[in-house]
C-alpha positions in Angstrom: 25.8 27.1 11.6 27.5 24.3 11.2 26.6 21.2 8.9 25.3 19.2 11.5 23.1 22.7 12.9 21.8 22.5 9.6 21.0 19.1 9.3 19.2 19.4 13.0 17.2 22.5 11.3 15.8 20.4 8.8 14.7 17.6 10.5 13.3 19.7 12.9 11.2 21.3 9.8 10.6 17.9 8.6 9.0 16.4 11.5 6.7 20.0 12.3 5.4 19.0 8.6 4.7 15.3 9.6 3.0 16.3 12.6 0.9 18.8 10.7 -0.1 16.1 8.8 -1.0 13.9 11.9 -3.2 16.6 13.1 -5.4 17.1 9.8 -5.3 13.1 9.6 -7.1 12.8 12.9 -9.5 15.9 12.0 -10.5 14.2 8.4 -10.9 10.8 10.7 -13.0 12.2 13.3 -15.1 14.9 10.9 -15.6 12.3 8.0 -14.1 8.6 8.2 -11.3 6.9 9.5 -11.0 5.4 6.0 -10.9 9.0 4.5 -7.4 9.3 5.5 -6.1 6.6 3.6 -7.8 6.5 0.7 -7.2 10.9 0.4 -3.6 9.7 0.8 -3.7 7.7 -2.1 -6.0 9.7 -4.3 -3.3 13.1 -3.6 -0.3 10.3 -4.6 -2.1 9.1 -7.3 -2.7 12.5 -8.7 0.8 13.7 -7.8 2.3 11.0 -9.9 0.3 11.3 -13.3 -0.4 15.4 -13.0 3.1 16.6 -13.0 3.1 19.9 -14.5 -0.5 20.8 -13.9 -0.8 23.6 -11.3 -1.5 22.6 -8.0 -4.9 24.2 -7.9 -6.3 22.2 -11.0 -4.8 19.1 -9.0 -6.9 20.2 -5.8 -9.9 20.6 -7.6 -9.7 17.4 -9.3 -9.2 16.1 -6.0 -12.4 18.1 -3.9 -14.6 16.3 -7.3 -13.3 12.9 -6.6 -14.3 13.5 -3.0 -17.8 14.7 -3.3 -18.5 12.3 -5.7 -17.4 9.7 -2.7 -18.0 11.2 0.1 -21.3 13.1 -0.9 -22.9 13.9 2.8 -18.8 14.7 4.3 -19.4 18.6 3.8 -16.3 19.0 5.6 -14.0 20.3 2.7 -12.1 22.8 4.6 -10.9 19.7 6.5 -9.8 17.9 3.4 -8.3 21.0 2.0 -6.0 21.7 4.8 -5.2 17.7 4.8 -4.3 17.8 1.3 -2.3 20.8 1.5 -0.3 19.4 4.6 0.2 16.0 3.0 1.9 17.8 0.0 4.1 20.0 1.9 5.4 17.2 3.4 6.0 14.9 0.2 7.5 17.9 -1.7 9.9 18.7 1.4 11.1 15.0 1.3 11.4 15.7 -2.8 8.9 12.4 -3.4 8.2 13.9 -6.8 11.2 15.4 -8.2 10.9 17.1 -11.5 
């Protein structure tokens, strides 16, 4: 493959990422708030950026308390889960928090 192949490859991969996170956006917007999605987005940044080094499930958990405690009646954590986790696998694929 040539470089320009390549290149095509990976935004192709790129973009299959951003639209997984589209679709878990819309499911956490429907199944708990349209808010949700934003202020998730923020909380998973947020937690990113000062938990660097601490393994992701530890971050994930931190995140699942901070929703509960703010989104008490949601119940829909599979939901979140699969947001977060989509969210992630795009920022580490665009290398937003390089170590």
């Amino acid at each position: 493959m040539g470089e320009n192949s390549m290149g095509m490859l990976e935004r192709w991969k790129l973009g299959a990422k951003a639209l997984e996170v589209a679709r878990w956006a819309a499911d956490v917007a429907q199944d708990i708030d349209p808010g949700a999605v934003v202020r998730v987005l923020v909380k998973i940044l947020e937690i990113e950026r000062e938990r660097r080094g601490i393994p992701g499930a530890q971050k994930l958990t931190e995140l699942l308390e901070w929703f509960t405690a703010n989104y008490p009646t949601a119940g829909a954590l599979s939901v979140v889960i699969g947001y977060v986790r989509a969210v992630v696998a795009l920022l580490n694929a665009l290398a937003v928090f390089r170590k």
